[in-house]
N, CA, C and O atoms as a printed pandas DataFrame, in Angstrom:
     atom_number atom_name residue_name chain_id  residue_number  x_coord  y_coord  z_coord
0              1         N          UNK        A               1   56.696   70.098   68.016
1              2        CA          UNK        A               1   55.313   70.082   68.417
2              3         C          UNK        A               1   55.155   70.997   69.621
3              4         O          UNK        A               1   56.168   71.174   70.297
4              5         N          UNK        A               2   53.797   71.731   70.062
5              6        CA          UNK        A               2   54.005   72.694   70.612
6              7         C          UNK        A               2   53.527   71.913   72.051
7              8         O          UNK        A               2   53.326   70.705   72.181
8              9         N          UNK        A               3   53.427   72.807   72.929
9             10        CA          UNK        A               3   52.633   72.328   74.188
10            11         C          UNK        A               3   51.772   72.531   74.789
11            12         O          UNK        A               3   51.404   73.705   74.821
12            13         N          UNK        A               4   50.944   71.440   75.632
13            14        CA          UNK        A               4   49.285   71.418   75.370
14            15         C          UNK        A               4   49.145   72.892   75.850
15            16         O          UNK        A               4   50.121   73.569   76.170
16            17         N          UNK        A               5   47.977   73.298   75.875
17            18        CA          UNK        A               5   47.337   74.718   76.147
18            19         C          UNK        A               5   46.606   74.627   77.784
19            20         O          UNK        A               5   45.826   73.811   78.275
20            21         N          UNK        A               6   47.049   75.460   78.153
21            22        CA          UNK        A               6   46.229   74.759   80.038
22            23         C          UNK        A               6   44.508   75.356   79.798
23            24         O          UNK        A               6   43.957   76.125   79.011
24            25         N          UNK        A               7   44.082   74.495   80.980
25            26        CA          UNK        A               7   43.031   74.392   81.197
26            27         C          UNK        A               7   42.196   75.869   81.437
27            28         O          UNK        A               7   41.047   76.231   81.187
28            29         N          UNK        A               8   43.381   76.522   82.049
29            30        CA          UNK        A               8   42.098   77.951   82.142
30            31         C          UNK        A               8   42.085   78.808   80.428
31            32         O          UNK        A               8   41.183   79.610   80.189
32            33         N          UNK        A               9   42.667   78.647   79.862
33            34        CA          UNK        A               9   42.092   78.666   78.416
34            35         C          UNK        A               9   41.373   78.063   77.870
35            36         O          UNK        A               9   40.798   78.496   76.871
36            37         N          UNK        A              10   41.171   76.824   78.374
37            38        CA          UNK        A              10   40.565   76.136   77.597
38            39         C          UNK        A              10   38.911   76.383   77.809
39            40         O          UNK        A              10   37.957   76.311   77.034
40            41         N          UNK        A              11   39.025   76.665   79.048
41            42        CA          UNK        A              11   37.597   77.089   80.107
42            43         C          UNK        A              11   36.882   78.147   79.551
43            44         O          UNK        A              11   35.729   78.121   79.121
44            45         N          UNK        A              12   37.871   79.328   79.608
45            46        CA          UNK        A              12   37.571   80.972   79.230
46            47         C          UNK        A              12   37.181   80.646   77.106
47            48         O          UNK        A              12   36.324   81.315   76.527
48            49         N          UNK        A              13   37.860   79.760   76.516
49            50        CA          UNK        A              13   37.852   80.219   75.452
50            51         C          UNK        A              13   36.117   79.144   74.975
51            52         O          UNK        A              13   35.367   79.472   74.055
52            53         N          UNK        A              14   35.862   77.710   76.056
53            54        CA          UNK        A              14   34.888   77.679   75.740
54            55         C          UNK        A              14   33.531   78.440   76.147
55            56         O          UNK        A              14   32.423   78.411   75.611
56            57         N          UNK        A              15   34.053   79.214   77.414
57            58        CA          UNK        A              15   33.031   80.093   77.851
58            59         C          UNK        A              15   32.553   81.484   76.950
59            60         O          UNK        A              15   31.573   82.218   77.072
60            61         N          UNK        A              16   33.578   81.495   76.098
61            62        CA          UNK        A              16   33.218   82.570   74.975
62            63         C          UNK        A              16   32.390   81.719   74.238
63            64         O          UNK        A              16   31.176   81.775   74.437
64            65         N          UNK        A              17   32.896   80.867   73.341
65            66        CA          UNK        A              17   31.870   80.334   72.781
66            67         C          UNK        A              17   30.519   80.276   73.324
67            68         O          UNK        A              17   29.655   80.919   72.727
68            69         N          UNK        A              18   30.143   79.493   74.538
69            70        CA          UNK        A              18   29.284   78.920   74.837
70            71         C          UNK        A              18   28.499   80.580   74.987
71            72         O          UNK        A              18   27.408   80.732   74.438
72            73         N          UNK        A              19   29.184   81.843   75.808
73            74        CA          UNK        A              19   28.158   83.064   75.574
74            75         C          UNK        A              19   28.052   83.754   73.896
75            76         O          UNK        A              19   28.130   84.945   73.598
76            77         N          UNK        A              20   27.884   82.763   73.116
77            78        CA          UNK        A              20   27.641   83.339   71.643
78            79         C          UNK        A              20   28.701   84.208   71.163
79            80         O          UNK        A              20   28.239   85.319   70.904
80            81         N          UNK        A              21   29.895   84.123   70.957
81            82        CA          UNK        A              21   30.830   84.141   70.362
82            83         C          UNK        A              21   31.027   82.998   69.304
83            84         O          UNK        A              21   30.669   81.854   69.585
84            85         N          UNK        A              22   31.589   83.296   68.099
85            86        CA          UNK        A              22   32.127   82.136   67.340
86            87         C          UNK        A              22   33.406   81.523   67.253
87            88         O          UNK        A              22   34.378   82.199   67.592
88            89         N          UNK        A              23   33.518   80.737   66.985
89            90        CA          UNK        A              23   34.704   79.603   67.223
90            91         C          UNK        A              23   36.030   80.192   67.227
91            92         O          UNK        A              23   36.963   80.291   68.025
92            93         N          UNK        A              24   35.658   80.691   65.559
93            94        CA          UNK        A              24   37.198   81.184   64.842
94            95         C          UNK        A              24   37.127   82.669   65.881
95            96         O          UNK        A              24   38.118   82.835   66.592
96            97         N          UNK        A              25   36.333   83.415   65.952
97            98        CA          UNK        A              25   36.239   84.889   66.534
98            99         C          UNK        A              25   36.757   84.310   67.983
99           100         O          UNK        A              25   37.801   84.952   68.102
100          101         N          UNK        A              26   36.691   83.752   68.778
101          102        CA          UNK        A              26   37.338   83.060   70.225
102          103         C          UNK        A              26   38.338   82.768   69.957
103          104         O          UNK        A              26   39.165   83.285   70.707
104          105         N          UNK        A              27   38.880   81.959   68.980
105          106        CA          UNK        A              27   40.055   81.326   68.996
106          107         C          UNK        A              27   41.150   82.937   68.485
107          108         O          UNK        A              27   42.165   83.330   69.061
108          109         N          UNK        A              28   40.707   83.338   67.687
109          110        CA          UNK        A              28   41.689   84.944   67.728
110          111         C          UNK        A              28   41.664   85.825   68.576
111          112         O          UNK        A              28   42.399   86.806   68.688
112          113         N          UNK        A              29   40.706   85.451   69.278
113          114        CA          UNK        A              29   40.940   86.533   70.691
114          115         C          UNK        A              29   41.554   85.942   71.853
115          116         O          UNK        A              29   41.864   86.606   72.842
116          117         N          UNK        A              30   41.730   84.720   71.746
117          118        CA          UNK        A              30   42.561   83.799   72.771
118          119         C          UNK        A              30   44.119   83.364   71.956
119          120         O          UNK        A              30   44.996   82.756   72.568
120          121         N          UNK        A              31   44.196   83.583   71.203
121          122        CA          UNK        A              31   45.341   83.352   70.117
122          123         C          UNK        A              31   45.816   81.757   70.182
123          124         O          UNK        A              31   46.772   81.077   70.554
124          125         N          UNK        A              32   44.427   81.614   69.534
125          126        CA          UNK        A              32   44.823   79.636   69.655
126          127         C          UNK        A              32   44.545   79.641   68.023
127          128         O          UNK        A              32   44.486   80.734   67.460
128          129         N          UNK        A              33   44.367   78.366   67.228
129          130        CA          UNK        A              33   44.047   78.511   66.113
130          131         C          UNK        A              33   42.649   77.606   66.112
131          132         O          UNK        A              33   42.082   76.831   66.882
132          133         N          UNK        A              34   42.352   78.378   64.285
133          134        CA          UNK        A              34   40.346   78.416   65.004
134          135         C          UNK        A              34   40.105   76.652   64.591
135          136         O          UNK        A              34   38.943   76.252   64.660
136          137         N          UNK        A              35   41.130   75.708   64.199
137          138        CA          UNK        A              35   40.710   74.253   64.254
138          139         C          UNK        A              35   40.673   74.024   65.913
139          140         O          UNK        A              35   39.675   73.653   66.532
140          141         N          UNK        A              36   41.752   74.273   66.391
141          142        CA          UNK        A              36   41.776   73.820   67.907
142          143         C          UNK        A              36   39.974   73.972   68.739
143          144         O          UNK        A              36   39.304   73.215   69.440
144          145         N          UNK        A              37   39.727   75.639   68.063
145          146        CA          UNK        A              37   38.894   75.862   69.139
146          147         C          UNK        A              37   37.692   75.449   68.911
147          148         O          UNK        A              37   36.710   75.460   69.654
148          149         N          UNK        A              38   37.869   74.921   67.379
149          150        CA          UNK        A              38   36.508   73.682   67.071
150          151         C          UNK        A              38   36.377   73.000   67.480
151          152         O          UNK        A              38   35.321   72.717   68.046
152          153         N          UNK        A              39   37.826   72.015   67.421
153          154        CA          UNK        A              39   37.741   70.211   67.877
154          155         C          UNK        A              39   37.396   70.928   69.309
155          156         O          UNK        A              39   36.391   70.481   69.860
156          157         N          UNK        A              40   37.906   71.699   69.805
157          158        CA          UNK        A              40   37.409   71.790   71.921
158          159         C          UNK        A              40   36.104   72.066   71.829
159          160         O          UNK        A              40   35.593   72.060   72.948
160          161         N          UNK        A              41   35.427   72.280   71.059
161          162        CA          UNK        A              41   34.094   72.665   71.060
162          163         C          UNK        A              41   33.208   71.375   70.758
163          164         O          UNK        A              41   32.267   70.969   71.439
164          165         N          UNK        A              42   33.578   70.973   69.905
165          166        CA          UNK        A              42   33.107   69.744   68.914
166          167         C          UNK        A              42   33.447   68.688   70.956
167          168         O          UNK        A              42   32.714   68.493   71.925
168          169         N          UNK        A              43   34.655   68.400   70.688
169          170        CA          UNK        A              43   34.393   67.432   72.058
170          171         C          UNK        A              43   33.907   67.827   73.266
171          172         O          UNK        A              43   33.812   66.906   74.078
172          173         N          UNK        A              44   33.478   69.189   73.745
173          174        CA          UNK        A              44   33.020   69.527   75.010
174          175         C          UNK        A              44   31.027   69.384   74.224
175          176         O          UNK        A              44   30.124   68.898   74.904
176          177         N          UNK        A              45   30.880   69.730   73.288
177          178        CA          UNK        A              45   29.925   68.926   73.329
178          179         C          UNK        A              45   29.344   67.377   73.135
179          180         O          UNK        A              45   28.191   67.041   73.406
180          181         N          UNK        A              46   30.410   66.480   72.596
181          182        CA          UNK        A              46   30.162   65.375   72.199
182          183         C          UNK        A              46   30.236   64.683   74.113
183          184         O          UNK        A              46   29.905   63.547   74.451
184          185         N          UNK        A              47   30.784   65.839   75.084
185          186        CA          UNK        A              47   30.813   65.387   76.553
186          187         C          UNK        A              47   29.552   65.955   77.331
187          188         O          UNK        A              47   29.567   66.623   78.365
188          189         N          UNK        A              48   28.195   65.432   76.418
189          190        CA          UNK        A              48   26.846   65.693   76.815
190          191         C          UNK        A              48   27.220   67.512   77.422
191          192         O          UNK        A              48   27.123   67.624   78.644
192          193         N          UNK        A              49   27.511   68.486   76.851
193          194        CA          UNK        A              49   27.672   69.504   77.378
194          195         C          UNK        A              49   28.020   69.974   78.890
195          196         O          UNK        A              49   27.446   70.686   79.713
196          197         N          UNK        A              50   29.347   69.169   78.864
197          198        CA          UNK        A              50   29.567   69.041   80.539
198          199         C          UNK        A              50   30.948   70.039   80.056
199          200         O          UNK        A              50   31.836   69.890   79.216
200          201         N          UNK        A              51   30.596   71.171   81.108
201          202        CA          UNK        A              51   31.898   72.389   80.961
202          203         C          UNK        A              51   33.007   71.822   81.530
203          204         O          UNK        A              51   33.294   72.620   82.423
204          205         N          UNK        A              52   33.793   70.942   81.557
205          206        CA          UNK        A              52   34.574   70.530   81.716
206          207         C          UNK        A              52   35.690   70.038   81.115
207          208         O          UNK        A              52   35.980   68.876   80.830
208          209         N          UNK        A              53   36.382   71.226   80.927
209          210        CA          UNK        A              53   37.905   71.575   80.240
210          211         C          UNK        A              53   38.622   70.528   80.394
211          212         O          UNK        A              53   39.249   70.151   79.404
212          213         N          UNK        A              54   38.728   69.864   81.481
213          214        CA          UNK        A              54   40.023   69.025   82.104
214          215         C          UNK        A              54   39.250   67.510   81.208
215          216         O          UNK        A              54   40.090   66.610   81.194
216          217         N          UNK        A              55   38.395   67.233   80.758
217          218        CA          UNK        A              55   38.066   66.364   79.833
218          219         C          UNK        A              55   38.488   66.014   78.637
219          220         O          UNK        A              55   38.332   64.919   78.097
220          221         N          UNK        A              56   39.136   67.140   78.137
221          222        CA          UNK        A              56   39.198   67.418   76.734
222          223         C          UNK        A              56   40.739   66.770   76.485
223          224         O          UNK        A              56   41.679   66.572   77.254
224          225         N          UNK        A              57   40.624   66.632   75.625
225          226        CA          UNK        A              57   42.213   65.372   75.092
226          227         C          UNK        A              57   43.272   66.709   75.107
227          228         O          UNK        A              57   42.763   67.667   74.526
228          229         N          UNK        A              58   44.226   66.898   75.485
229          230        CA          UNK        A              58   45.534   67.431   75.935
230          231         C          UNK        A              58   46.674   66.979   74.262
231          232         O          UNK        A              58   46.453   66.055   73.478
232          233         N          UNK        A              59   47.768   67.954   74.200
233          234        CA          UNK        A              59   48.369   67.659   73.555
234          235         C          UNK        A              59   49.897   66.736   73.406
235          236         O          UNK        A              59   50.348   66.254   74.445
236          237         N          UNK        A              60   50.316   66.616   72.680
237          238        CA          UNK        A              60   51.606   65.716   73.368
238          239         C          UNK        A              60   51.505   64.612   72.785
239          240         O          UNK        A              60   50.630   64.635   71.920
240          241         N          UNK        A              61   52.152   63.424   72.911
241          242        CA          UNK        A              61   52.371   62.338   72.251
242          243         C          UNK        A              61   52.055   61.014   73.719
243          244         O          UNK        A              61   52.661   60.881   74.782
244          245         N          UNK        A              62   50.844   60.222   73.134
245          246        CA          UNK        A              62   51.333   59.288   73.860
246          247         C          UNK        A              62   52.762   58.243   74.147
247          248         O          UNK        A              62   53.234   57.831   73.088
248          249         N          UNK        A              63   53.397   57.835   75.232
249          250        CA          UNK        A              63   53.934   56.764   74.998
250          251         C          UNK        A              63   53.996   55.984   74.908
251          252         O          UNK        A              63   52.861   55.598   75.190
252          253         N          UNK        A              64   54.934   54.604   74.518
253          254        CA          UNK        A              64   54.535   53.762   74.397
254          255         C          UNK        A              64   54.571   52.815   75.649
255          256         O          UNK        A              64   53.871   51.805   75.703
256          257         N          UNK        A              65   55.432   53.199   76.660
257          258        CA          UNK        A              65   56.054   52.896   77.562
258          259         C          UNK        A              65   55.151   53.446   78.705
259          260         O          UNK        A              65   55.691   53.397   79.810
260          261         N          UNK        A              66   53.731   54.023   78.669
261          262        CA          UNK        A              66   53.167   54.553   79.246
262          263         C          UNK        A              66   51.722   53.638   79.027
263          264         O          UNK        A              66   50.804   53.684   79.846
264          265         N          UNK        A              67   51.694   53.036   78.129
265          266        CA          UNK        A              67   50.573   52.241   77.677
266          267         C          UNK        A              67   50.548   50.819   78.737
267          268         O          UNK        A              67   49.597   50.219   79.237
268          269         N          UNK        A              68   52.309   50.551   78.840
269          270        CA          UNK        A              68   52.451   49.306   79.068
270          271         C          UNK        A              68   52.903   48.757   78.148
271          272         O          UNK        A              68   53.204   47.604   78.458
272          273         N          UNK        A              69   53.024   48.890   77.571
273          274        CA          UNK        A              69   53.874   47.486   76.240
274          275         C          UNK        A              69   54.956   47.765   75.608
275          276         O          UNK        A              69   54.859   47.835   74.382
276          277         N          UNK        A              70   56.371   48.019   76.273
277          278        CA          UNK        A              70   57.388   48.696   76.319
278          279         C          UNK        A              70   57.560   47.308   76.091
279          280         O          UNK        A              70   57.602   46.912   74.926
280          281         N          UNK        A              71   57.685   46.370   77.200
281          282        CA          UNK        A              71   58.254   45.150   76.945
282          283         C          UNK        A              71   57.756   44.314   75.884
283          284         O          UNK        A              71   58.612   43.638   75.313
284          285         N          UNK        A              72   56.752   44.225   75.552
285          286        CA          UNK        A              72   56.333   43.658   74.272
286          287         C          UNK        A              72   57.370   44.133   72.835
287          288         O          UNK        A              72   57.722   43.352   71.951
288          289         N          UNK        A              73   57.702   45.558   72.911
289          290        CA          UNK        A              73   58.462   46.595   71.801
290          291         C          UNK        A              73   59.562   45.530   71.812
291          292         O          UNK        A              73   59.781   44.840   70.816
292          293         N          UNK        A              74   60.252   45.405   72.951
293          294        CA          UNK        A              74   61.772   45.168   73.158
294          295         C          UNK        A              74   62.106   43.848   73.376
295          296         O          UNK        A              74   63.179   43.245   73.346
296          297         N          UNK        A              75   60.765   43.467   73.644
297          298        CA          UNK        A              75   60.875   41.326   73.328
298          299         C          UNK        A              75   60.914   40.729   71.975
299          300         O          UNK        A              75   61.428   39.704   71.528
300          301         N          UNK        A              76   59.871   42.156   71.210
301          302        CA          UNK        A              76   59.920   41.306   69.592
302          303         C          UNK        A              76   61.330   42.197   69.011
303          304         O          UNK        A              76   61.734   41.889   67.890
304          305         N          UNK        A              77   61.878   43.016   69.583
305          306        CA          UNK        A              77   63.127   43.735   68.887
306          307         C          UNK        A              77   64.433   42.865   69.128
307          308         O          UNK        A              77   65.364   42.699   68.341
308          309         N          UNK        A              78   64.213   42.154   70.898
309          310        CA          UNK        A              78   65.253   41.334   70.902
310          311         C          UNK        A              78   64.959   39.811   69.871
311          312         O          UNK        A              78   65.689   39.153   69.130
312          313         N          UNK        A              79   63.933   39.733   70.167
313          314        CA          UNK        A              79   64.404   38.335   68.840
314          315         C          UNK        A              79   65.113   38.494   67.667
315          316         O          UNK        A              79   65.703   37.490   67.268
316          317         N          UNK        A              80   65.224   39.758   66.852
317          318        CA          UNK        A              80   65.660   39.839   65.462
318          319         C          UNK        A              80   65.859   41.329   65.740
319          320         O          UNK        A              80   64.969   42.136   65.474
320          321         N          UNK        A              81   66.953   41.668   66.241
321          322        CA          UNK        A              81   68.118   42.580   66.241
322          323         C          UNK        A              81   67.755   43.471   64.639
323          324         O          UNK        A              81   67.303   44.612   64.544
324          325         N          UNK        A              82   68.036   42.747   63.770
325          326        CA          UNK        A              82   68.236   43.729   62.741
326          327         C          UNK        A              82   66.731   44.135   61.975
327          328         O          UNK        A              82   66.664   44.472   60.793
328          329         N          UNK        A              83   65.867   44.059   62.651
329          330        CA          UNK        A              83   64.561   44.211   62.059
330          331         C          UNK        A              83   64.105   45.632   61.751
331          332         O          UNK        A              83   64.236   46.345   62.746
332          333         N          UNK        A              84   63.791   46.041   61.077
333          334        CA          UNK        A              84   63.390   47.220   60.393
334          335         C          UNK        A              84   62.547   48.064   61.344
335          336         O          UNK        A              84   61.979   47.341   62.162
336          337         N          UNK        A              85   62.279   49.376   61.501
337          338        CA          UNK        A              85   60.896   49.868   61.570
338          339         C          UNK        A              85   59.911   49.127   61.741
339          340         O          UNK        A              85   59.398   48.559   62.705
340          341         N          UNK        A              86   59.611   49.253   60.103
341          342        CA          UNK        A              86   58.688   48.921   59.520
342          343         C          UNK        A              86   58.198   47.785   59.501
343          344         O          UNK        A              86   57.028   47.732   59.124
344          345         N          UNK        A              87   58.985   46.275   59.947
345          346        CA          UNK        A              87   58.574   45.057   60.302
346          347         C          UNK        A              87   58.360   45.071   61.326
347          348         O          UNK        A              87   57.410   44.322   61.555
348          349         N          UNK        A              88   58.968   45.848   62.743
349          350        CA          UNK        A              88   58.592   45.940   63.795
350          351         C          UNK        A              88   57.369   46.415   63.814
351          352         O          UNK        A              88   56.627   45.576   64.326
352          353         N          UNK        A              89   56.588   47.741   63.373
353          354        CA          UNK        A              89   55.321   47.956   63.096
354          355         C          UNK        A              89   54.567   46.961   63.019
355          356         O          UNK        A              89   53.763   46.607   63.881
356          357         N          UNK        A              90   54.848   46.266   61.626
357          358        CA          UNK        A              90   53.845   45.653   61.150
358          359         C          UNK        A              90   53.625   44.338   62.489
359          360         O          UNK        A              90   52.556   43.837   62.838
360          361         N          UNK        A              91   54.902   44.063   62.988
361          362        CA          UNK        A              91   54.602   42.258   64.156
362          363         C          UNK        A              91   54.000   43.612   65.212
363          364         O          UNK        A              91   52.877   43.242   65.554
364          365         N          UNK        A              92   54.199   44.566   65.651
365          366        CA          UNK        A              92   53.146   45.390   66.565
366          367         C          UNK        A              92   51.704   45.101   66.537
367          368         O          UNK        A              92   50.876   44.905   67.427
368          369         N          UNK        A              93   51.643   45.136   65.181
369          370        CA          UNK        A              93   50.162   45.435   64.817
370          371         C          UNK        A              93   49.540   44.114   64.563
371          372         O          UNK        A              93   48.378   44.141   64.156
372          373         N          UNK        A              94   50.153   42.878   64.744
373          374        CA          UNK        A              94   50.161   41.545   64.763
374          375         C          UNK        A              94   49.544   40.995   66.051
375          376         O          UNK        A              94   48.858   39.995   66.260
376          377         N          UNK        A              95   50.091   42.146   66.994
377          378        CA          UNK        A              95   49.827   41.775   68.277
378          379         C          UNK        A              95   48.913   42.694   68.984
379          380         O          UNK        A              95   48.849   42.754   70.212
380          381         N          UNK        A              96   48.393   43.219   68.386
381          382        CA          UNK        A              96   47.067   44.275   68.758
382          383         C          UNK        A              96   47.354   45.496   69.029
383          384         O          UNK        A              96   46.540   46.378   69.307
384          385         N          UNK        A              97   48.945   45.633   68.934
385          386        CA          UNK        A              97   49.544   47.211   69.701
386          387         C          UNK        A              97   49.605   48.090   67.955
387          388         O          UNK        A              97   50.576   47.800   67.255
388          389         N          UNK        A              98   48.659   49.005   67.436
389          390        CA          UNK        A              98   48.972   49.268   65.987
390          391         C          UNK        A              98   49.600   51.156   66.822
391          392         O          UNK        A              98   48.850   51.842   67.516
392          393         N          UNK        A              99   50.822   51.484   66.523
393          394        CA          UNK        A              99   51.690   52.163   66.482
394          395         C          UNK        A              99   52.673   52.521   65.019
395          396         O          UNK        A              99   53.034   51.670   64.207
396          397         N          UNK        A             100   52.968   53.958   64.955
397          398        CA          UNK        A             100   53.591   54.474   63.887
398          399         C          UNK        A             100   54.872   54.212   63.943
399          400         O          UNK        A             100   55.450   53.624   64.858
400          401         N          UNK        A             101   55.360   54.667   62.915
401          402        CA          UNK        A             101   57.459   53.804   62.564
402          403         C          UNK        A             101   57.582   54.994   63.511
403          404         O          UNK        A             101   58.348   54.620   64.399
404          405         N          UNK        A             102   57.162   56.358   63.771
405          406        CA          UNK        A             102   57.446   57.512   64.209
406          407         C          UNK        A             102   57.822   57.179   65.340
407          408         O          UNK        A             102   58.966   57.092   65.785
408          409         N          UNK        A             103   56.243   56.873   66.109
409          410        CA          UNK        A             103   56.441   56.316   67.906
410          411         C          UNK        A             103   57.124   55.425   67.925
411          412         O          UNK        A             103   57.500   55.253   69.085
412          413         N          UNK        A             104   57.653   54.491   67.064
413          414        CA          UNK        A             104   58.681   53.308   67.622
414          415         C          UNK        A             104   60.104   54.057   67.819
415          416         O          UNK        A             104   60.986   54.013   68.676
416          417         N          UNK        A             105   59.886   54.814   66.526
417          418        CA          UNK        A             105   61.396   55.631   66.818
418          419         C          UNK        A             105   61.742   56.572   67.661
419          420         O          UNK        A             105   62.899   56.891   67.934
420          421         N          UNK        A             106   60.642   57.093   68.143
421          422        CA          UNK        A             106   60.924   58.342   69.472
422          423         C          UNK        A             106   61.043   56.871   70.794
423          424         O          UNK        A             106   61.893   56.920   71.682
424          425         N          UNK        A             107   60.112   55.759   70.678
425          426        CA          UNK        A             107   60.403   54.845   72.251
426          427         C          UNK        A             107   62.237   54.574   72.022
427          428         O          UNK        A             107   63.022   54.757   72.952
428          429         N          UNK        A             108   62.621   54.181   70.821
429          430        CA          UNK        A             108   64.013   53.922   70.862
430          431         C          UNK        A             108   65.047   55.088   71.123
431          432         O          UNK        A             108   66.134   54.960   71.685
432          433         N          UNK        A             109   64.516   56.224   70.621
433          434        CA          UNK        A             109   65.303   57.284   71.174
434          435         C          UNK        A             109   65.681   57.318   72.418
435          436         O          UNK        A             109   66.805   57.413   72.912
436          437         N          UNK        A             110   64.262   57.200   73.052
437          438        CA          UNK        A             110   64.359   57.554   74.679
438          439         C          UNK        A             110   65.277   57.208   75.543
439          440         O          UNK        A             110   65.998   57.868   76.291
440          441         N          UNK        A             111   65.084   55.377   75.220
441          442        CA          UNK        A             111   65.941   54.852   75.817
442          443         C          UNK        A             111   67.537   55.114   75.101
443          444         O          UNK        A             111   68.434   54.362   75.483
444          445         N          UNK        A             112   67.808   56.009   74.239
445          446        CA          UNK        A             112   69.433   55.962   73.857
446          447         C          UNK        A             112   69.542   54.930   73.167
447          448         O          UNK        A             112   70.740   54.647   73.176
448          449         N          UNK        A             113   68.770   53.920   72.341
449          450        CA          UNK        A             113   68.956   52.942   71.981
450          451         C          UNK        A             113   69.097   53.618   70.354
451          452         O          UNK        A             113   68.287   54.390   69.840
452          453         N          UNK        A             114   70.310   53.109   69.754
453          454        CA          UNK        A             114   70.369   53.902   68.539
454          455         C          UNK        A             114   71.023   52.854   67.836
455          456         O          UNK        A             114   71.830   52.164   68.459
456          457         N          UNK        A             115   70.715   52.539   66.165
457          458        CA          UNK        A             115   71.822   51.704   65.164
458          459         C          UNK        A             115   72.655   52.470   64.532
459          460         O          UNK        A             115   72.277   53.472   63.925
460          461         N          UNK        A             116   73.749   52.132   64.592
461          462        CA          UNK        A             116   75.064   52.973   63.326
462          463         C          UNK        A             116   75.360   51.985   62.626
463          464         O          UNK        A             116   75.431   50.841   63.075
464          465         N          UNK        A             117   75.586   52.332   61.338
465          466        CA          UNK        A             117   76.256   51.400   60.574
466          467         C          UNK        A             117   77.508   51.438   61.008
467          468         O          UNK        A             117   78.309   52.307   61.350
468          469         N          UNK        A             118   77.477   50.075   60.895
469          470        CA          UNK        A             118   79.417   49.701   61.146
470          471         C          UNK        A             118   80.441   50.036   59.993
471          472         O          UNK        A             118   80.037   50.080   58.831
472          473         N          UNK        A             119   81.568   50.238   60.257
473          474        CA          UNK        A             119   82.705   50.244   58.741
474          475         C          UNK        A             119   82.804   49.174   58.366
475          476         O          UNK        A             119   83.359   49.097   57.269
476          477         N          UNK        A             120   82.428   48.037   58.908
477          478        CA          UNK        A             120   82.644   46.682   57.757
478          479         C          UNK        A             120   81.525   46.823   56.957
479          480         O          UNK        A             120   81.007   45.729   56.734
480          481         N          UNK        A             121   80.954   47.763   56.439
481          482        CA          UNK        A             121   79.684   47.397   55.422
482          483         C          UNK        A             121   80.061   47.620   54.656
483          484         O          UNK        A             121   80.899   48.520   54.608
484          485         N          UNK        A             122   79.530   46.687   53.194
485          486        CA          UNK        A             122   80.325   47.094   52.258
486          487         C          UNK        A             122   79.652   48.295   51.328
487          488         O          UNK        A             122   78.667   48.268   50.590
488          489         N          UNK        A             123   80.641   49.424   51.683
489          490        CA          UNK        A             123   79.634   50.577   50.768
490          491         C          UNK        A             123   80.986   50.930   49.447
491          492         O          UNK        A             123   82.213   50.837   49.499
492          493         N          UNK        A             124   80.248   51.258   48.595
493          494        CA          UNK        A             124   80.852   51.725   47.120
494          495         C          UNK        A             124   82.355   52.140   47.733
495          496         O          UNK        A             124   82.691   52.383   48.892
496          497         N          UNK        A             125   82.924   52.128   46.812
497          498        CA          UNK        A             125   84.462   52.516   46.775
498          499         C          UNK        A             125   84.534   53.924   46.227
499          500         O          UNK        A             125   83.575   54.542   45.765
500          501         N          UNK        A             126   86.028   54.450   46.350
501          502        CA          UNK        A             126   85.826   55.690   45.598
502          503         C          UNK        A             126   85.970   55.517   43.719
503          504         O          UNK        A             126   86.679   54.634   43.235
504          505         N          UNK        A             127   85.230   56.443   42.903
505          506        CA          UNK        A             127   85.162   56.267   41.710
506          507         C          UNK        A             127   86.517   56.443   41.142
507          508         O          UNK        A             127   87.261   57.368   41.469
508          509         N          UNK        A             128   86.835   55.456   40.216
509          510        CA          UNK        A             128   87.965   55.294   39.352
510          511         C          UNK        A             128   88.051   55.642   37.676
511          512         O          UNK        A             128   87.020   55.594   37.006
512          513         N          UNK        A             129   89.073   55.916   37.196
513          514        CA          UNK        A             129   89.074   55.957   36.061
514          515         C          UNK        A             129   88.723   54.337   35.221
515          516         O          UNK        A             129   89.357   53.434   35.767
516          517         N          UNK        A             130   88.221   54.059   34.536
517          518        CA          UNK        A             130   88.774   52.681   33.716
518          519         C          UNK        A             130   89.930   52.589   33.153
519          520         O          UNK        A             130   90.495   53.540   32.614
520          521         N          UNK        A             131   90.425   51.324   33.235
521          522        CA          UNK        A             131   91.871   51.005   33.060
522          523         C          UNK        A             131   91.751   51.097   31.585
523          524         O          UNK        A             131   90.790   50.509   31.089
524          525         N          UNK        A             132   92.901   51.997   30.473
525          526        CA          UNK        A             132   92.495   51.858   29.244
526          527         C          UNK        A             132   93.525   50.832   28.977
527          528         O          UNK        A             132   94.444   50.486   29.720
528          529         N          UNK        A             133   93.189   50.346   27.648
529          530        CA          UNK        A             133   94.577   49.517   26.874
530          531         C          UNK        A             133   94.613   49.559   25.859
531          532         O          UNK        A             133   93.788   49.245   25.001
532          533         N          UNK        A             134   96.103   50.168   25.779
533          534        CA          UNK        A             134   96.788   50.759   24.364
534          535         C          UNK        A             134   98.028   49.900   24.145
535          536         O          UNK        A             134   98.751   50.097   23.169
């Protein structure tokens, strides 16, 4: 994922627009792409037309650990150790926090917190001939 675009672009490329330039024609002369320089357009006006760049949603990933409910993640993870993703999601979203298997898996990254399968699992053997009898 790339990284957010600073603010004095964001300024200059709505100030093209706003002096009658078009979206996509701004966004190639600023070398952004011409969805970006919609949605910045689309939300600098949905912000009662207030020129104010530093308003506009930034790129990047929220965290989860930034929200506050890091400990909530790692209270319902410690009860049941072997819980999936995807059940973790779903008791997330149980509890009003609705988050992707994605963001659960980048918060566990962070912390280095990682599962390996162990060698006691029982996985397939190597393939054999069948025993004939003659």
């Amino acid at each position: 994922m790339g990284q957010p675009l600073s603010m004095d672009l964001r300024v200059r490329l709505l100030a093209a627009i706003d002096g009658g330039m078009s979206s996509r024609s701004a966004a190639a002369r600023f070398g952004v792409a011409p969805l970006t320089a919609i949605r910045w357009q689309a939300q600098w006006r949905a912000t009662a037309l207030q020129p104010q760049a530093s308003s506009l949603k930034g790129g990047g990933h929220a965290l989860l650990h930034d929200r506050g409910r890091g400990q909530d993640i790692l209270a319902l993870w410690e009860g049941r150790k072997d819980i999936t993703l995807e059940e973790l999601r779903a008791g997330l979203a149980g509890i009003g926090l609705p988050v992707s298997v994605a963001g659960i898996h980048r918060f566990f990254v962070r912390r280095g917190m990682t599962r390996k399968k162990d060698c006691s699992c029982n996985r397939a053997g190597p393939a054999r001939r069948p025993e004939t009898t003659s």
